[in-house]
C-alpha positions in Angstrom: 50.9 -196.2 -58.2 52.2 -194.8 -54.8 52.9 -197.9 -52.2 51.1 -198.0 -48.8 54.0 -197.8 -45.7 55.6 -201.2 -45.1 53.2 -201.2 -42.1 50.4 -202.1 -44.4 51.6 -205.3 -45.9 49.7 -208.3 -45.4 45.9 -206.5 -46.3 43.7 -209.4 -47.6 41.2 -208.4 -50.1 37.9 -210.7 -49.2 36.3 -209.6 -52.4 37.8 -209.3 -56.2 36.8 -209.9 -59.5 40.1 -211.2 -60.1 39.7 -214.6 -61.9 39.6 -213.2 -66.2 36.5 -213.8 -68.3 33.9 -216.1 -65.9 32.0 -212.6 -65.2 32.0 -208.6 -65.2 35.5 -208.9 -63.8 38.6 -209.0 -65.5 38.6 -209.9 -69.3 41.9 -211.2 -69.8 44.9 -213.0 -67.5 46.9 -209.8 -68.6 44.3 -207.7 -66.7 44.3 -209.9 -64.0 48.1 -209.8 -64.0 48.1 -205.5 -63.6 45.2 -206.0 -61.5 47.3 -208.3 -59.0 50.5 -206.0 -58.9 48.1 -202.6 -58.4 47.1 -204.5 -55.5 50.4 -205.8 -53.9 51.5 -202.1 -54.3 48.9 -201.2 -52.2 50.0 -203.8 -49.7 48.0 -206.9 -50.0 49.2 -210.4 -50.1 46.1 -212.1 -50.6 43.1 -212.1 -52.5 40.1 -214.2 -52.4 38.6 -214.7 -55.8 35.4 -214.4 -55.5 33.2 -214.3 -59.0 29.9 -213.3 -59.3 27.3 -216.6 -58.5 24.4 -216.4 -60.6 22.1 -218.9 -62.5 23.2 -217.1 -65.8 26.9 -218.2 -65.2 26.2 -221.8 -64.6 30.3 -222.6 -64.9 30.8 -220.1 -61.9 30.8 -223.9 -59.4 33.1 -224.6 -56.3 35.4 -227.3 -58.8 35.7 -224.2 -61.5 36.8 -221.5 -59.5 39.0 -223.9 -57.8 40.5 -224.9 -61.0 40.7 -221.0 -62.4 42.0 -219.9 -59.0 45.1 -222.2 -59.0 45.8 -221.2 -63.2 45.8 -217.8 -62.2 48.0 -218.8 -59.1 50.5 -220.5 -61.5 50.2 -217.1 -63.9 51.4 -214.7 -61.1 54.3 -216.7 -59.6 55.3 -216.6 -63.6 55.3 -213.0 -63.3 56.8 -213.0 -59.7 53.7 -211.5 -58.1 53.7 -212.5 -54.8 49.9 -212.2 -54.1 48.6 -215.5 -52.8 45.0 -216.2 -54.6 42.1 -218.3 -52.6 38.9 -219.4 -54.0 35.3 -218.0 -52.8 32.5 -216.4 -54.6 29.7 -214.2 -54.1 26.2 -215.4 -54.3 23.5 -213.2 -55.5 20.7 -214.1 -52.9 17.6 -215.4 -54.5 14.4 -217.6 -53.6 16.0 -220.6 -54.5 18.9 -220.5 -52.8 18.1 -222.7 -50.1 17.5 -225.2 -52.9 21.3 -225.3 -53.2 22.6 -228.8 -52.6 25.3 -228.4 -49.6 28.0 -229.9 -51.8 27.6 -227.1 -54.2 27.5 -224.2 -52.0 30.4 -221.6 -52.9 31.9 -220.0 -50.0 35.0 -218.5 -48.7 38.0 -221.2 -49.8 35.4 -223.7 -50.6 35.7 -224.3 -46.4 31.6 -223.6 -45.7 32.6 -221.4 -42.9 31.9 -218.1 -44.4 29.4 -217.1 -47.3 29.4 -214.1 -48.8 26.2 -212.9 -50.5 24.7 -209.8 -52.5 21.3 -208.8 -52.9 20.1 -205.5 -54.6 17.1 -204.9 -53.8 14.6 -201.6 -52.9 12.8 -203.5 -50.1 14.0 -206.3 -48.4 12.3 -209.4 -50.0 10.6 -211.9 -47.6 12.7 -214.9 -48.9 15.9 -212.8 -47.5 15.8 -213.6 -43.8 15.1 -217.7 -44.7 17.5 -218.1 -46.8 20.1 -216.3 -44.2 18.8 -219.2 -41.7 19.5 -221.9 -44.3 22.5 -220.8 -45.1 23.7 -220.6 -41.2 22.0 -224.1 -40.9 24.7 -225.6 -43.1 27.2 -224.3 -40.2 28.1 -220.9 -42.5 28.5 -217.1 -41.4 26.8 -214.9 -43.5 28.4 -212.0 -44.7 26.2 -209.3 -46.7 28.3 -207.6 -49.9 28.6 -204.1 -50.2 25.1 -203.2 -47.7 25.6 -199.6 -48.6 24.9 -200.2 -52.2 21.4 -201.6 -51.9 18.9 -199.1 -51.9 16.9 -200.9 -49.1 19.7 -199.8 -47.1 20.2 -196.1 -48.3 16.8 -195.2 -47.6 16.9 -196.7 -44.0 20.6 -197.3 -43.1 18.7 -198.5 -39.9 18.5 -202.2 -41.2 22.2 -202.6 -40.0 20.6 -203.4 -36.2 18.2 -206.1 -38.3 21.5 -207.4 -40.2 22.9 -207.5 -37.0 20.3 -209.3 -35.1 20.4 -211.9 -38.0 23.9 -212.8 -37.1 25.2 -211.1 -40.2 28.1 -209.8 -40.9 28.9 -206.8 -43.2 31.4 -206.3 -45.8 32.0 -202.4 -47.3 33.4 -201.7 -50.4 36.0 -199.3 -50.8 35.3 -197.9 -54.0 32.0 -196.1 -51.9 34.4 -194.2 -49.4 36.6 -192.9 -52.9 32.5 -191.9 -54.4 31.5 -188.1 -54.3 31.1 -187.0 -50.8 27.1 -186.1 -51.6 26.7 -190.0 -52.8 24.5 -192.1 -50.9 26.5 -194.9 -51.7 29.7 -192.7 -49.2 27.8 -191.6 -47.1 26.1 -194.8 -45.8 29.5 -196.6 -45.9 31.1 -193.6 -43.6 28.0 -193.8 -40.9 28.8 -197.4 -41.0 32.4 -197.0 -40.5 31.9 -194.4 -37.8 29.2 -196.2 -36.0 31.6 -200.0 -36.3 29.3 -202.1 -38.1 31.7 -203.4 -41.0 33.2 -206.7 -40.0 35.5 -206.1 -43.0 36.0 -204.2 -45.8 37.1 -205.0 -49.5 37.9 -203.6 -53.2 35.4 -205.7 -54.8 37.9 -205.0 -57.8 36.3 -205.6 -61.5 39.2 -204.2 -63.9 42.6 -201.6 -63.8 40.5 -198.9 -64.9 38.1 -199.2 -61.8 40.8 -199.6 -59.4 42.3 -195.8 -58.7 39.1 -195.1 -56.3 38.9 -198.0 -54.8 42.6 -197.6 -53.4 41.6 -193.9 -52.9 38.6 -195.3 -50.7 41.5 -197.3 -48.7 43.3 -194.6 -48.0 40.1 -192.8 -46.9 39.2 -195.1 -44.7 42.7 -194.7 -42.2 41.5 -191.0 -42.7 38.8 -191.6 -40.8 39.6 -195.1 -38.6 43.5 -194.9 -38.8 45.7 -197.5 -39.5 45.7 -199.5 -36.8 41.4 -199.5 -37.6 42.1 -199.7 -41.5 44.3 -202.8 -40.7 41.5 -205.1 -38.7 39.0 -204.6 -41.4 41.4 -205.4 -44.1 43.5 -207.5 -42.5 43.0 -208.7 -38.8 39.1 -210.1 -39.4 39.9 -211.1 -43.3 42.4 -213.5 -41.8 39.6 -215.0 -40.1 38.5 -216.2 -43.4 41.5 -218.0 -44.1 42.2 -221.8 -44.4 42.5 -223.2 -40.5 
């Protein structure tokens, strides 16, 4: 795989699918191994792990990924990877979620400062802006997964000034800007780009195979933002997720 310019090193993907077998991610450590060097020769040195949280994968808690994280940690300094892994998930949105007790709320490294949630939905459901409220309540920043993949948001891209108005911040996925250029999925992500309303942007990785376009989309992106724009949505406001 070609290697981004030196200038590029120290990107920090906020959203993988890194950790092997706990979802629709990678299936083995080997794949998480190749996944991890793909992205280091892109020019990341860090990667939050961040697994998909869902009722159906009841292991998926802030002690397991914690745990998984650090084995998959010890796995790449093995192989002399030098991608730093941190621990985070992303939590599909649902009724309940307010239900969550605040010691098992999964967040960016397990710190409660940033959450990142999903939702895919056609309409947005009245329980969304509640649970954003409860989740901000427990002292959180709420970042919204991949906005341009919901079709609430492809048939009225205008719901960025009610995300926005929330106090929530939006994270694009990479693999839309490497999509057909007729896709809605590109096509909302570049308005969004153009118009500034990501706060950061990641590969939301899931195996090798899938991983061509979303470094393609990367590459897009400082097409259209340059580098120096490319670098504080994959680098500059990531670090803000960092531990303090």
């Amino acid at each position: 795989m070609t290697t981004l310019p030196e200038t590029a090193a120290g990107r920090i993907d906020v959203h993988s699918h890194l950790l092997p077998g706990i979802d629709d991610g990678c299936k083995t450590i080997e794949e998480s191994i190749r996944c991890a060097r793909a992205l280091v020769d892109a020019g990341y040195t860090h990667s939050f792990c961040t697994p998909h949280v869902w009722p159906s994968l009841p292991l998926n808690t802030v002690d397991n990924i914690r745990r998984m994280v650090a084995d998959v940690q010890i796995a790449l300094e093995t192989a002399k990877i030098p991608l730093r892994l941190l621990p985070g998930g992303e939590i599909n949105l649902r009724e309940d979620t307010l239900h969550t007790a605040p010691e098992a709320l999964v967040s960016y490294d397990m710190a409660g400062r940033y959450v990142l949630i999903d939702l895919w939905a056609e309409k947005l459901p009245k329980f969304f802006a509640p649970n954003v409220r409860w989740l901000q309540s427990r002292g959180a920043k709420v970042i919204l997964a991949h906005p341009e993949r919901m079709r609430a948001v492809q048939s009225d891209p205008a719901l960025a000034d009610y995300f926005a108005e929330l106090g929530i911040l939006l994270q694009g996925n990479l693999q839309c800007f490497g999509d057909p250029p007729h896709a809605e999925t590109r096509q909302v992500a570049e308005q969004y780009l153009a118009e500034k309303r990501y706060f950061m942007l990641g590969s939301d990785l899931h195996n090798l195979k899938s991983l061509p376009i979303r470094i393609a989309g990367l590459y897009r992106v400082m097409e259209l933002v340059g580098e120096d724009g490319a670098w504080e949505l994959t680098s500059t406001n990531p670090s803000k997720l960092l531990p303090q």
